[in-house]
Backbone as CSV, one residue per row, in Angstrom:
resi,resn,N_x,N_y,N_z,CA_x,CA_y,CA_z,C_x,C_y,C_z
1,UNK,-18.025,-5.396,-0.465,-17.372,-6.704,-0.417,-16.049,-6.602,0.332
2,UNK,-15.809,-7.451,1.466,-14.475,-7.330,2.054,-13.705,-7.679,1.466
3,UNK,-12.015,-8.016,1.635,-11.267,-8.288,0.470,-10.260,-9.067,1.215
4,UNK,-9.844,-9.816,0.860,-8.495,-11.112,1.445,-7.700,-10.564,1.845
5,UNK,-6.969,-10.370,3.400,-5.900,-9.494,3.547,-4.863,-10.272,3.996
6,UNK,-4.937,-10.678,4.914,-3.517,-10.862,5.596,-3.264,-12.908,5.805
7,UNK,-2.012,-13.192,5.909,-1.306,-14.147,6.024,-0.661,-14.522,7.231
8,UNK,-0.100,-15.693,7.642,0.688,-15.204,8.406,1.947,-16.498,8.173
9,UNK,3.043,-16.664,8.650,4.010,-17.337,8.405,3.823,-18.791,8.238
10,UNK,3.253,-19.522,9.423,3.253,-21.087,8.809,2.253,-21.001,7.478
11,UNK,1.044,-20.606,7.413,0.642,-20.347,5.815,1.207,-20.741,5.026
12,UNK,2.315,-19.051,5.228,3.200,-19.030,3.591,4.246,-20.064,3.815
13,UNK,4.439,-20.681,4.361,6.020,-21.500,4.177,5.156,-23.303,3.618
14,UNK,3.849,-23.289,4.129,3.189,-24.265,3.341,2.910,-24.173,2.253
15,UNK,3.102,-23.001,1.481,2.616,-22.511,0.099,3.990,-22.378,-1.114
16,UNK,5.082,-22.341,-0.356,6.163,-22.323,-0.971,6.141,-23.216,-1.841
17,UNK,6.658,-23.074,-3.230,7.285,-23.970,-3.991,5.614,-24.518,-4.827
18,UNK,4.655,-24.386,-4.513,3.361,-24.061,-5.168,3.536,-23.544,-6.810
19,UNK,2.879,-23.955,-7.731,3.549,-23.777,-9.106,2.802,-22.060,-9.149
20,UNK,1.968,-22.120,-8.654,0.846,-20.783,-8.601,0.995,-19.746,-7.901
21,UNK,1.739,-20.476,-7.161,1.972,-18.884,-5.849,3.354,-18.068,-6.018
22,UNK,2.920,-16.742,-6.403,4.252,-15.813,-6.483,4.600,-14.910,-5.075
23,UNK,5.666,-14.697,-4.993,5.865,-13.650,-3.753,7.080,-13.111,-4.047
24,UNK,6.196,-11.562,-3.715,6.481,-10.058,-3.734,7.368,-9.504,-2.516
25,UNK,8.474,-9.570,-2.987,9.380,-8.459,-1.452,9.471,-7.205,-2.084
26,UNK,8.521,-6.510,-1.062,8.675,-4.904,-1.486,8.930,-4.390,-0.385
27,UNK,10.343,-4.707,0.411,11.052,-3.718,1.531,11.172,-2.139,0.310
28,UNK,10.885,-1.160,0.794,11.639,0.409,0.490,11.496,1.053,1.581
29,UNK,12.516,2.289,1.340,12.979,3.423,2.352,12.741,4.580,1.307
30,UNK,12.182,5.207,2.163,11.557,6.541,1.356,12.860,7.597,1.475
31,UNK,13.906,7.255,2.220,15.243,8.456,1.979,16.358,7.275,1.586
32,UNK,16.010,6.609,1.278,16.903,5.345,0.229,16.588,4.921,-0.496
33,UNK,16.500,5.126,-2.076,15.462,4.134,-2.966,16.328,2.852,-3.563
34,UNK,17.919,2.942,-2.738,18.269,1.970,-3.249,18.740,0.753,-2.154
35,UNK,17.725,1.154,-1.125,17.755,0.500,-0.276,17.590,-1.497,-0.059
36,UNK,16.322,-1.086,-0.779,15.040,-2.049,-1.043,15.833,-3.499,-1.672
37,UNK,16.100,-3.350,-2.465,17.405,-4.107,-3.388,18.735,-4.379,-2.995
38,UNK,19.558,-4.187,-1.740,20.318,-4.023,-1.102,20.102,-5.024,-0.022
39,UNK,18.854,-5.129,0.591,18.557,-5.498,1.760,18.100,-6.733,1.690
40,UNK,17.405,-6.686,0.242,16.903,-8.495,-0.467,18.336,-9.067,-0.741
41,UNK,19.229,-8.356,-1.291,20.269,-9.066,-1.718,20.891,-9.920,-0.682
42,UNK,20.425,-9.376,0.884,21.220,-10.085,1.893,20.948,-10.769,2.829
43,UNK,19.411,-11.120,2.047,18.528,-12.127,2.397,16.648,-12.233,2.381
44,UNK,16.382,-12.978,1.637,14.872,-12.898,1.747,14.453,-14.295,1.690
45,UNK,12.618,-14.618,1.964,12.043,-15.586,1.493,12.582,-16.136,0.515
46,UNK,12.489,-17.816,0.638,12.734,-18.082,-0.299,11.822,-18.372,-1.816
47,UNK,11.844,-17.827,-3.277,11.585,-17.670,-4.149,10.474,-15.769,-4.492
48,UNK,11.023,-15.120,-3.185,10.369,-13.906,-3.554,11.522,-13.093,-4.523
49,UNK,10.789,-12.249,-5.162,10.625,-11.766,-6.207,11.271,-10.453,-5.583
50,UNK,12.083,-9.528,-6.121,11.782,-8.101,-5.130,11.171,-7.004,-6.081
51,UNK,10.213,-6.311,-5.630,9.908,-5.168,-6.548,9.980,-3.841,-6.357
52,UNK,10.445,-3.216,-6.947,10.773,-2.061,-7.137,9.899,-0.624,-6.478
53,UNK,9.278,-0.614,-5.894,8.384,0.101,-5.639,8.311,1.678,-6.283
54,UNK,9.257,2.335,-6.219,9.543,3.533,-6.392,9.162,3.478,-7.972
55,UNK,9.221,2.442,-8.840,9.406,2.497,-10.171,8.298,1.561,-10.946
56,UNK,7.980,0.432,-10.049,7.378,-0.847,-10.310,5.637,-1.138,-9.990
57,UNK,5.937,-0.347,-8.823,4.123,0.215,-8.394,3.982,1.946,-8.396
58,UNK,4.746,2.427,-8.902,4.429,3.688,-9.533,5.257,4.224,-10.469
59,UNK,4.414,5.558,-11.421,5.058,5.588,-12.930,5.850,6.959,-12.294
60,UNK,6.216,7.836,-13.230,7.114,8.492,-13.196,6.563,9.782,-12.415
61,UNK,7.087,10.795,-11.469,6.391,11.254,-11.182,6.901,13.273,-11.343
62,UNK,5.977,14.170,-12.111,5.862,14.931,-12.713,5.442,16.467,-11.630
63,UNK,5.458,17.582,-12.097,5.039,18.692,-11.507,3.333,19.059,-11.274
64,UNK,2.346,17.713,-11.601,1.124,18.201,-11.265,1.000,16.472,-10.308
65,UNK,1.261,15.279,-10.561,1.318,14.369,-9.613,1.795,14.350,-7.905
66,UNK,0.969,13.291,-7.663,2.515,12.902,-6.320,3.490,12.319,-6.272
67,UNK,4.271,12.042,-5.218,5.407,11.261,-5.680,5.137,9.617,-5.560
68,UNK,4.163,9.075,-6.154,4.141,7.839,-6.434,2.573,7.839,-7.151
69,UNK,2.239,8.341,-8.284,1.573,7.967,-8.669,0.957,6.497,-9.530
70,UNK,0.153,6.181,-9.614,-0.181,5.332,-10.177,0.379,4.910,-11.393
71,UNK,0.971,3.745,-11.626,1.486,3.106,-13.593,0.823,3.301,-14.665
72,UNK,1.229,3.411,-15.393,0.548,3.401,-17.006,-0.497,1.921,-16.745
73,UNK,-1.511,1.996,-17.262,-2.023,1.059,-16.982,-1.641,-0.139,-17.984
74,UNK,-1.014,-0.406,-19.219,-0.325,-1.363,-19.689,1.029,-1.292,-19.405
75,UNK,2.097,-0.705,-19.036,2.601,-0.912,-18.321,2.846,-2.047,-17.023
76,UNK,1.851,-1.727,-16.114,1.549,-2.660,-15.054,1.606,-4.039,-15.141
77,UNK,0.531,-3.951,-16.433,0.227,-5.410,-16.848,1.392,-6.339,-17.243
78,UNK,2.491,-5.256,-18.203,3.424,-6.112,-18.662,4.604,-6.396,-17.260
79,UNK,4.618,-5.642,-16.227,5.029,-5.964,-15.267,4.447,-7.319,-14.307
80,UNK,3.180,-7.305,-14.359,2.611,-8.596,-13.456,3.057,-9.776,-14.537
81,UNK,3.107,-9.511,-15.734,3.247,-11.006,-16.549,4.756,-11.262,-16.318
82,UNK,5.868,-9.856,-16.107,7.345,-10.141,-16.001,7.369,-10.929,-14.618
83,UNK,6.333,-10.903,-13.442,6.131,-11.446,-12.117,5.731,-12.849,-12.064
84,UNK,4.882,-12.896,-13.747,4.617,-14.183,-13.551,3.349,-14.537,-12.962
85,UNK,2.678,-13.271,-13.159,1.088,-13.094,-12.187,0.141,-13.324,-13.070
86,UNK,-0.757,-14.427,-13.244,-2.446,-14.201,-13.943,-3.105,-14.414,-13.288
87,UNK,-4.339,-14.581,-13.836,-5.587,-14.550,-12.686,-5.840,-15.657,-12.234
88,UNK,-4.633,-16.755,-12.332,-5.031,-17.844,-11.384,-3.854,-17.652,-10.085
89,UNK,-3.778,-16.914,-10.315,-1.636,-16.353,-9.190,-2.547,-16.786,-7.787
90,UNK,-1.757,-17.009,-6.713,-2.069,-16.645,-5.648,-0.599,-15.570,-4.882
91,UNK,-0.815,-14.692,-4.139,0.101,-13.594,-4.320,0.434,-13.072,-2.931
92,UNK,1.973,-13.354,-2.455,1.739,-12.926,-0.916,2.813,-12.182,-1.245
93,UNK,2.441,-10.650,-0.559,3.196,-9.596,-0.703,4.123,-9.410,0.721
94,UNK,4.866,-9.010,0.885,5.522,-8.499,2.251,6.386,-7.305,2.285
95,UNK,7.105,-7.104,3.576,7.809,-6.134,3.822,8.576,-5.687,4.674
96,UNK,9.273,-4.984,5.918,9.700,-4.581,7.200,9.181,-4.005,8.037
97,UNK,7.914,-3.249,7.632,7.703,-2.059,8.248,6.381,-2.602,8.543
98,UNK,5.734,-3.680,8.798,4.385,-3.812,9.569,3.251,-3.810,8.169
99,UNK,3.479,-4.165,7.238,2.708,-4.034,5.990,2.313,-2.637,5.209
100,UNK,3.511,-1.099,5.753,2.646,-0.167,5.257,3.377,-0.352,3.865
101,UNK,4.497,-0.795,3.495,4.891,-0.882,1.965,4.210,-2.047,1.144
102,UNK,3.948,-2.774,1.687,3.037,-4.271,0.792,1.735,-3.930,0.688
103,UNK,1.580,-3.004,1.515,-0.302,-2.726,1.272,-0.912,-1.886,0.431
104,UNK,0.478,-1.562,-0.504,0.303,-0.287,-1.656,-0.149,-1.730,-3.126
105,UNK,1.231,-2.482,-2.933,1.189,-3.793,-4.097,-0.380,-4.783,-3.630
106,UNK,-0.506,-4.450,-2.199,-1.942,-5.896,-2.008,-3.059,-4.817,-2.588
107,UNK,-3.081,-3.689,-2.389,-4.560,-2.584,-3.113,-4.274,-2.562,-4.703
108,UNK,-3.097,-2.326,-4.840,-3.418,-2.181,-6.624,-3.422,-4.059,-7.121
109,UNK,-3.053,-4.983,-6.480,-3.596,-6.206,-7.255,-4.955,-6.754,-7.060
110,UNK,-5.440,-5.596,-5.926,-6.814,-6.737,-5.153,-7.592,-5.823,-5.890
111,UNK,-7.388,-4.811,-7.121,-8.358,-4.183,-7.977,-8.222,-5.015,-9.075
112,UNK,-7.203,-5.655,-9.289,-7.519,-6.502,-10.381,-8.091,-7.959,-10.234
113,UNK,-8.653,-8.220,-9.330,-9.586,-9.269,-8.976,-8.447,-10.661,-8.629
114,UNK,-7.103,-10.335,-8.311,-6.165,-11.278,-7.805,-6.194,-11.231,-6.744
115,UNK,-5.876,-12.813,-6.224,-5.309,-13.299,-4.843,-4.469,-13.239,-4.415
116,UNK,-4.443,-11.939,-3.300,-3.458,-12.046,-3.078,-3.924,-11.486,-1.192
117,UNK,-2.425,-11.780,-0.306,-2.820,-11.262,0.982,-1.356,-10.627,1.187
118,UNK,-0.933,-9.805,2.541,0.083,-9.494,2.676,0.877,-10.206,4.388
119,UNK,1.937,-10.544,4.296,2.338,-11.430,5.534,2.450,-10.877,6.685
120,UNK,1.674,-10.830,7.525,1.700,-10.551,8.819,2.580,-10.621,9.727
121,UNK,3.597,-9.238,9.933,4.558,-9.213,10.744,5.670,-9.328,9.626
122,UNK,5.389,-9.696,8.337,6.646,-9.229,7.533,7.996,-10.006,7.743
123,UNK,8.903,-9.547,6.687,10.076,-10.400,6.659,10.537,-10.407,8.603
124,UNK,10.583,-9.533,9.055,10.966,-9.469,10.898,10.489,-11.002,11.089
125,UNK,9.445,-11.073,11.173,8.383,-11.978,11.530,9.287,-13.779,11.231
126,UNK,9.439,-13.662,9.821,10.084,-14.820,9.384,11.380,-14.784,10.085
127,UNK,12.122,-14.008,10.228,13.395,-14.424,10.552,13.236,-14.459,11.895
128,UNK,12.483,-14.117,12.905,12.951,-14.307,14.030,12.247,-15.887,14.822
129,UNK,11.605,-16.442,13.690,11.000,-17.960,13.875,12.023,-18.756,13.556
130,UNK,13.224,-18.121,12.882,14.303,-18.963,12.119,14.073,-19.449,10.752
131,UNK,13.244,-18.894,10.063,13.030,-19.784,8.914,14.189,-19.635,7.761
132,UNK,14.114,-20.438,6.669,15.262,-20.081,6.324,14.879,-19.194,4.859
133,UNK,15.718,-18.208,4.259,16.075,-17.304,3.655,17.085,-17.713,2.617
134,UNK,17.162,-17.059,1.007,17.514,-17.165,0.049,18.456,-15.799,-0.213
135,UNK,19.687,-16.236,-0.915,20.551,-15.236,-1.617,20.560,-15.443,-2.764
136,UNK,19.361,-16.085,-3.679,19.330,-16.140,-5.235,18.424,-14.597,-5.461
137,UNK,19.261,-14.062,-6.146,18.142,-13.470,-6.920,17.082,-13.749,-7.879
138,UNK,15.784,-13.840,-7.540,14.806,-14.461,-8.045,14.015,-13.808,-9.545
139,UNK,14.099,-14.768,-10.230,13.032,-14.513,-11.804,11.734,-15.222,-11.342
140,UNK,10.910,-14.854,-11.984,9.956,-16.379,-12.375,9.654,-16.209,-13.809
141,UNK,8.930,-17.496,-14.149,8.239,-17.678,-15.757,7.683,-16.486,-15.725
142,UNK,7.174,-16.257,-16.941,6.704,-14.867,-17.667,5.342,-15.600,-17.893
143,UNK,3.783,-14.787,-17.559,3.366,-15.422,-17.650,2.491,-15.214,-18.855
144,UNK,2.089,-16.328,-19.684,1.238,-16.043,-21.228,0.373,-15.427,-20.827
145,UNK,-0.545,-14.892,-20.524,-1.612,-14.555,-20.509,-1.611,-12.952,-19.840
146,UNK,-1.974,-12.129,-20.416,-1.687,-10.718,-19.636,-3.012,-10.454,-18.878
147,UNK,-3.322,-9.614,-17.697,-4.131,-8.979,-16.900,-4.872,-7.728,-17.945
148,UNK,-6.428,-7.584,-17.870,-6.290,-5.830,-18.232,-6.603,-5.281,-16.718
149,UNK,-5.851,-4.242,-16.793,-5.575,-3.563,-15.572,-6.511,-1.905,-15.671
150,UNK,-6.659,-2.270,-14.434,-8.311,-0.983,-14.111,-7.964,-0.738,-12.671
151,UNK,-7.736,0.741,-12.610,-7.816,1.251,-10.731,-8.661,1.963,-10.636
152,UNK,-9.769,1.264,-10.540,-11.583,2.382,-10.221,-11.533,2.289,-8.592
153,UNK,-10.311,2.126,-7.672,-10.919,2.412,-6.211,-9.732,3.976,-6.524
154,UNK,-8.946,3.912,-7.264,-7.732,5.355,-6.952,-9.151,6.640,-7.529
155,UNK,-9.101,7.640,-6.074,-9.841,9.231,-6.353,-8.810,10.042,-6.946
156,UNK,-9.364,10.808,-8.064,-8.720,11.719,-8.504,-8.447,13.143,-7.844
157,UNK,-7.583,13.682,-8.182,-7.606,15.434,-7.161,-8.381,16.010,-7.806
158,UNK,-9.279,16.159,-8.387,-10.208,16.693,-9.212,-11.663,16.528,-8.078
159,UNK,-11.377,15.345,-7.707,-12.928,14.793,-6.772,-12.668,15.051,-5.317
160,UNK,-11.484,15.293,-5.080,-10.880,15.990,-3.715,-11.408,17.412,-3.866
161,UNK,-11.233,18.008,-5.086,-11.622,19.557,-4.936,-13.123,19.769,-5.168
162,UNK,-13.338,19.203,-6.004,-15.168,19.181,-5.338,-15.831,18.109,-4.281
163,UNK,-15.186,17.653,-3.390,-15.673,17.392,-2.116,-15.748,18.704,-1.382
164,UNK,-15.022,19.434,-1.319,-15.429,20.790,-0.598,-16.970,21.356,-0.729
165,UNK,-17.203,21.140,-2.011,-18.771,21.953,-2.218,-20.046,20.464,-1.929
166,UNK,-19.024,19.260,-2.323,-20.767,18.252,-2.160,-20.557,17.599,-0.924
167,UNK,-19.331,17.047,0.199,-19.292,16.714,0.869,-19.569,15.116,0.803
168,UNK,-19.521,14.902,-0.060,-20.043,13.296,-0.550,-18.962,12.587,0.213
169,UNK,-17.967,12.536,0.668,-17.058,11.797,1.363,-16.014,12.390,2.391
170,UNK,-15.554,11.567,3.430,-14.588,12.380,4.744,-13.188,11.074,4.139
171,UNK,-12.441,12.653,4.310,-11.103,12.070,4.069,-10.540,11.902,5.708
172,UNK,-10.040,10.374,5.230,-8.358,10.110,6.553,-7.343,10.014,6.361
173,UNK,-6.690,10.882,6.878,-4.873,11.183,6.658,-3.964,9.953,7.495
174,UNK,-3.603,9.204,6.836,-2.414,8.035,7.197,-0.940,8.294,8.215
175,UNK,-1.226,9.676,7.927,0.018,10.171,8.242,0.903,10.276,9.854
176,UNK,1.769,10.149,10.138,1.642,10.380,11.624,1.570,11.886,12.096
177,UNK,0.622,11.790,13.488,0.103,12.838,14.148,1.406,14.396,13.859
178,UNK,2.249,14.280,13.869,3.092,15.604,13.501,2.984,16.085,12.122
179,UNK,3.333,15.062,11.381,3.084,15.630,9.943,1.761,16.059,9.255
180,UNK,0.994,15.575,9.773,-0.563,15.771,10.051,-0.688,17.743,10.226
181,UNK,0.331,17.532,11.585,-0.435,18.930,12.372,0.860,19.626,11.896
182,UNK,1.225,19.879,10.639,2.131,20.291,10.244,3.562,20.755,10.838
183,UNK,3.981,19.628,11.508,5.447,19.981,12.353,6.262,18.653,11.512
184,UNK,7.678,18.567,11.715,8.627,17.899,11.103,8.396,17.212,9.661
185,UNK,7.962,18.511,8.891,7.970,18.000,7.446,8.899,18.036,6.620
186,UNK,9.386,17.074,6.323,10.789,16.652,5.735,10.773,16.317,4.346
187,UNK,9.686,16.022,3.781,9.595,14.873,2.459,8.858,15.956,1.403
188,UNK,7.945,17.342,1.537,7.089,17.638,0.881,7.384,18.741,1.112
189,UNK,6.720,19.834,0.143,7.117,21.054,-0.279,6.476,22.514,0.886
190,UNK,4.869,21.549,1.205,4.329,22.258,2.506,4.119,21.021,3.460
191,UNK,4.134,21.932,4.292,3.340,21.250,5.561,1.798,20.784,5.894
192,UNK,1.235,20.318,6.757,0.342,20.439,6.948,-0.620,19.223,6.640
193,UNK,-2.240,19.393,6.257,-3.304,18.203,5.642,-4.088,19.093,5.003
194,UNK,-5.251,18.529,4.390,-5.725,18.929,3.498,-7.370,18.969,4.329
195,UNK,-8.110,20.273,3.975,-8.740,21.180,5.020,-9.840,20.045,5.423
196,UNK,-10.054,19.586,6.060,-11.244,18.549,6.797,-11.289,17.304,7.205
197,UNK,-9.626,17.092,6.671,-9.390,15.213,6.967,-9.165,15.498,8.349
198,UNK,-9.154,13.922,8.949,-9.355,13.387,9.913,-7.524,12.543,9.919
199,UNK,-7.147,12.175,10.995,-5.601,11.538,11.489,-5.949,10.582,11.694
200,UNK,-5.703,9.229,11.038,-5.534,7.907,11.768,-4.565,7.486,11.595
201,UNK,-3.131,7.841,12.305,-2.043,6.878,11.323,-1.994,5.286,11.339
202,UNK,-1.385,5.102,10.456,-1.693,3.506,9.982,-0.833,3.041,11.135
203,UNK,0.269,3.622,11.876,0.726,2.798,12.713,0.300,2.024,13.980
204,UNK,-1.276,3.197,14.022,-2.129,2.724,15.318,-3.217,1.257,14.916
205,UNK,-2.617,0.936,13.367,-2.880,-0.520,13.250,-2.167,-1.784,13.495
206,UNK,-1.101,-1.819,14.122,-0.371,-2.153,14.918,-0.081,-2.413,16.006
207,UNK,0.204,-3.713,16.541,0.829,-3.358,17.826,2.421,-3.543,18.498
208,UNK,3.158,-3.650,19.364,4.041,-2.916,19.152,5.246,-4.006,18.590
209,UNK,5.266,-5.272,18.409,6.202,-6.330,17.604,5.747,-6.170,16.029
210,UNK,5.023,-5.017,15.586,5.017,-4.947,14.014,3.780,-5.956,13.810
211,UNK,2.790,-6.550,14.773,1.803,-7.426,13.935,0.923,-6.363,13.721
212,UNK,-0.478,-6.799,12.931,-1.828,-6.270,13.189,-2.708,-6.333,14.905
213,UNK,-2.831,-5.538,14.769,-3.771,-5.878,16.056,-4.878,-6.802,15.673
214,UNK,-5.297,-7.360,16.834,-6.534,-8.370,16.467,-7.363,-7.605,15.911
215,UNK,-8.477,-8.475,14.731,-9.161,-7.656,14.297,-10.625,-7.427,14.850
216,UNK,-10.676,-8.173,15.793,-11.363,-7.829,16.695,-11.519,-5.922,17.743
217,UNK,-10.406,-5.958,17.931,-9.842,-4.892,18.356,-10.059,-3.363,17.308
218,UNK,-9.380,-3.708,16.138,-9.391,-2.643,15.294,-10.631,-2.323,14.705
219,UNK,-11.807,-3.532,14.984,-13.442,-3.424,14.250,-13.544,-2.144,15.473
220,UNK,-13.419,-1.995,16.801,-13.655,-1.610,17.868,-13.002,-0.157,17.545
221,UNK,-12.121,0.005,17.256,-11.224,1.016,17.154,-11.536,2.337,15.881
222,UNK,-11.596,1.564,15.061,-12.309,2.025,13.623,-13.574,2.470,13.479
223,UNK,-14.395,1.569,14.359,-15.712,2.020,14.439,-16.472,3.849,15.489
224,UNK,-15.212,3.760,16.298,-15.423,4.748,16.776,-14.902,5.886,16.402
225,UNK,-14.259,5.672,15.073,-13.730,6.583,13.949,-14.499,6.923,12.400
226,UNK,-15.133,6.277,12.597,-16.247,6.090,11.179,-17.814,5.900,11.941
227,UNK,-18.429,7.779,11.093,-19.769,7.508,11.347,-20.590,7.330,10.649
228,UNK,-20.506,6.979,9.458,-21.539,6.940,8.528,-20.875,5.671,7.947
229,UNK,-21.652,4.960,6.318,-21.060,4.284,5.426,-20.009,3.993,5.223
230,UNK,-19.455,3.057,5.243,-17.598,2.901,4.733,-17.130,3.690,3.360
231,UNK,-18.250,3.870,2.231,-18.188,4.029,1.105,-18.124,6.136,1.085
232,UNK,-18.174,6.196,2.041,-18.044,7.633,2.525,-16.794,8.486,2.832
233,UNK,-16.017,7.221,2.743,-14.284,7.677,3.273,-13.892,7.264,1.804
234,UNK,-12.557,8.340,2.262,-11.524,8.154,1.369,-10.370,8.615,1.585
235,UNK,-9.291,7.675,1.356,-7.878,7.396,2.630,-6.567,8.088,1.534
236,UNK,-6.096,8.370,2.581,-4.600,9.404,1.517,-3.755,9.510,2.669
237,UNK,-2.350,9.799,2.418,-1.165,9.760,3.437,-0.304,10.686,2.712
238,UNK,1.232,10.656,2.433,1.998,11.306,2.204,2.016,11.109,0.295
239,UNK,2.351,9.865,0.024,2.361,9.785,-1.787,0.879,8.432,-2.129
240,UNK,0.080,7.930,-1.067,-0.623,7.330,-1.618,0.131,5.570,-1.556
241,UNK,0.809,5.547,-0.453,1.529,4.613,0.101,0.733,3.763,1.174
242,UNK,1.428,4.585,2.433,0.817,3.988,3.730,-1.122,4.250,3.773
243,UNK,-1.743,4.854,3.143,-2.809,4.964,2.906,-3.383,3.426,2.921
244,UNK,-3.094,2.942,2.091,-3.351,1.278,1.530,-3.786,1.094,3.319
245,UNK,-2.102,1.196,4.078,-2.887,0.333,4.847,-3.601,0.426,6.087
246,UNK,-4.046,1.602,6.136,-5.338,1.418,6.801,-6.884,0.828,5.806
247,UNK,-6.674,0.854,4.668,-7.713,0.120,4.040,-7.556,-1.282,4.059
248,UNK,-6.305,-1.898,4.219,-6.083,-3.081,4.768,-6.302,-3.363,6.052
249,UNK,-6.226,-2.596,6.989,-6.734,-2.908,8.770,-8.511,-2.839,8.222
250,UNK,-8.478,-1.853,7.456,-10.497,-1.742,7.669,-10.798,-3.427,7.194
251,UNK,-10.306,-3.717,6.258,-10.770,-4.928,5.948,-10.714,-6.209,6.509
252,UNK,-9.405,-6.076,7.178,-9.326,-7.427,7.643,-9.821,-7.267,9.095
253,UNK,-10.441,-5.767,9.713,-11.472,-5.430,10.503,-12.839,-5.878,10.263
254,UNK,-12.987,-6.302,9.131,-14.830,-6.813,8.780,-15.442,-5.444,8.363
255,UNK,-15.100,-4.652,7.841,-15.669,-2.943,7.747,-14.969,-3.395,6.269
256,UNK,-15.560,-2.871,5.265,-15.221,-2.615,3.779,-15.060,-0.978,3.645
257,UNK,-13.859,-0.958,2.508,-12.874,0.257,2.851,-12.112,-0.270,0.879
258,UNK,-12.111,0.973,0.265,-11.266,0.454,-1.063,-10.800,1.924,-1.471
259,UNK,-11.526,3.024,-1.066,-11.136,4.736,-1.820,-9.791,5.202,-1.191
260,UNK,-8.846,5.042,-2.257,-7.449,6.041,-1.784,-7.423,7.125,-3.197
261,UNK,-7.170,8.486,-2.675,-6.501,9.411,-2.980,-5.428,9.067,-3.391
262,UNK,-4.273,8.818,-4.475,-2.999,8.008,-4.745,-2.410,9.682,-4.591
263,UNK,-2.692,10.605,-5.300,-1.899,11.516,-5.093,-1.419,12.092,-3.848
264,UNK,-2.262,12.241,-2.947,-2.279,12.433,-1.285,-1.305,13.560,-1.363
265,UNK,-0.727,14.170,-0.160,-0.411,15.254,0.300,0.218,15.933,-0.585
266,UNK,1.563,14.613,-0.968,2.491,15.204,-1.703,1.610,15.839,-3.076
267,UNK,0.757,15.647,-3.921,0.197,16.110,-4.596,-0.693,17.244,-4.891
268,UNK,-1.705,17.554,-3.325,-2.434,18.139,-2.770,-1.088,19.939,-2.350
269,UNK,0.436,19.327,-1.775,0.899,20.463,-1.863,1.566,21.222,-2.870
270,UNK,1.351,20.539,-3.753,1.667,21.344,-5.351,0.960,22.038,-5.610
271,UNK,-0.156,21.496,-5.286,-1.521,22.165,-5.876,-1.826,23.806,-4.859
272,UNK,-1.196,23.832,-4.003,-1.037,24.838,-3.230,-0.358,25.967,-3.031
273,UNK,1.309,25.560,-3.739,2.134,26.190,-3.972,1.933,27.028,-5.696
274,UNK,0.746,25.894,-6.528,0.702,26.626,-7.444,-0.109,27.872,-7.264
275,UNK,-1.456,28.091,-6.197,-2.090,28.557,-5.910,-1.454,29.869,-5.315
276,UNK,-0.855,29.602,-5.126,0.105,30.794,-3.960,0.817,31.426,-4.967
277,UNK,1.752,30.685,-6.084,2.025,31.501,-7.218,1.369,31.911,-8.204
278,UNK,0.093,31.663,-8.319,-0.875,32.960,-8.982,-1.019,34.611,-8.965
């Protein structure tokens, strides 16, 4: 089943003020976590929400995780009701960076059977149409009714390590081409990928003003990257971030795409370093 992805500005500015529709600003900087909150403060959509990413779409993160693993799963829930999210929400997520931070919040809500898409071309996008922008910091209602929350597309590292012996699925690394081929690793403990994935970075879903490429284009692009079943891949990057969004290009490519690795590299090189200290 394909899955609702993307938005684009006149859309959302017709949707504003909608009693149903919530929106998600999840700008972060992975060498600033107090960035994100800083940057809303000095202007965003008006009535978005900002969320936390580092804390808000992932739980705490430990010596056998990555660095953004997945939430407690009640947890979450009591977070989408603090958002104001049920299953009648409609839900437009955004960001700066071309959708790779909103496409972490559009995969973990589009497992819970919510509507939601992410805005195409991102806060950039809005401001350079002129639209206008808010300095309230935003609440919404709390909403009665809670979500139960289930992530049956997140692979465990458990099913990463026996893919080696059954081969049941080909992993793609999100990552860009250096960190991939283990040069300028800055963020993680080793270098490198994990033995058989494949490089697509999510940025080559893009073109170069931060939109999506047509999806015309990326069906074209993708396809000559995938040879078998869609249900055969399974997507991972640095913490289980930018991963999302190439499962967001597959989709709004017409190709169905939902398996991420959440732990991804950063997780995968723990597991290496423990190996090495044996």
């Amino acid at each position: 089943m394909l899955l609702k992805t993307l938005i684009n500005t006149n859309e959302l500015a017709t949707l504003l003020g909608q009693s149903n529709v919530v929106v998600l600003d999840c700008r972060f900087y992975l060498t600033d976590h107090s960035k994100g909150q800083s940057e809303y403060a000095k202007g965003h959509i008006p009535s978005a929400i900002f969320v936390d990413v580092h804390h808000e779409l992932a739980g705490p993160e430990n010596e056998l995780t990555g660095r953004h693993p997945l939430p407690d799963e009640t947890d979450f829930s009591k977070q989408l009701q603090v958002w104001g999210i049920d299953s009648a929400s409609q839900v437009i997520v955004y960001d700066d960076m071309g959708g790779a931070i909103a496409a972490r919040a559009w995969w973990m809500l589009s497992q819970q059977n919510i509507d939601v898409q992410v805005l195409n071309g991102g806060f950039p996008a809005w401001l350079k149409e002129g639209r206008s922008v808010s300095l309230l910091s935003e609440t919404a209602k709390v909403a009665s009714h809670p979500i139960k929350i289930s992530f049956p597309w997140s692979i465990a590292e458990q099913s990463i390590v026996e893919n080696f012996e059954t081969n049941q699925f080909q992993l793609v690394d999100a990552r860009a081409s250096d960190r991939f081929n283990g040069e300028n690793e800055t963020l993680d403990p080793v270098a490198g990928h994990i033995p058989g994935a494949i490089n697509r970075p999510f940025t080559d879903n893009l073109d170069a003003d931060g939109y999506f490429k047509p999806a015309e284009q990326l069906h074209v692009e993708w396809k000559d990257w995938l040879s078998s079943s869609s249900d055969a891949y399974v997507y991972y990057c640095g913490s289980g971030v930018t991963a999302c969004h190439n499962v967001l290009a597959l989709n709004y490519a017409g190709i169905e795409a939902n398996q991420v690795y959440v732990g991804s590299w950063s997780q995968w090189s723990k597991r290496m370093l423990r190996a090495v200290a044996l």
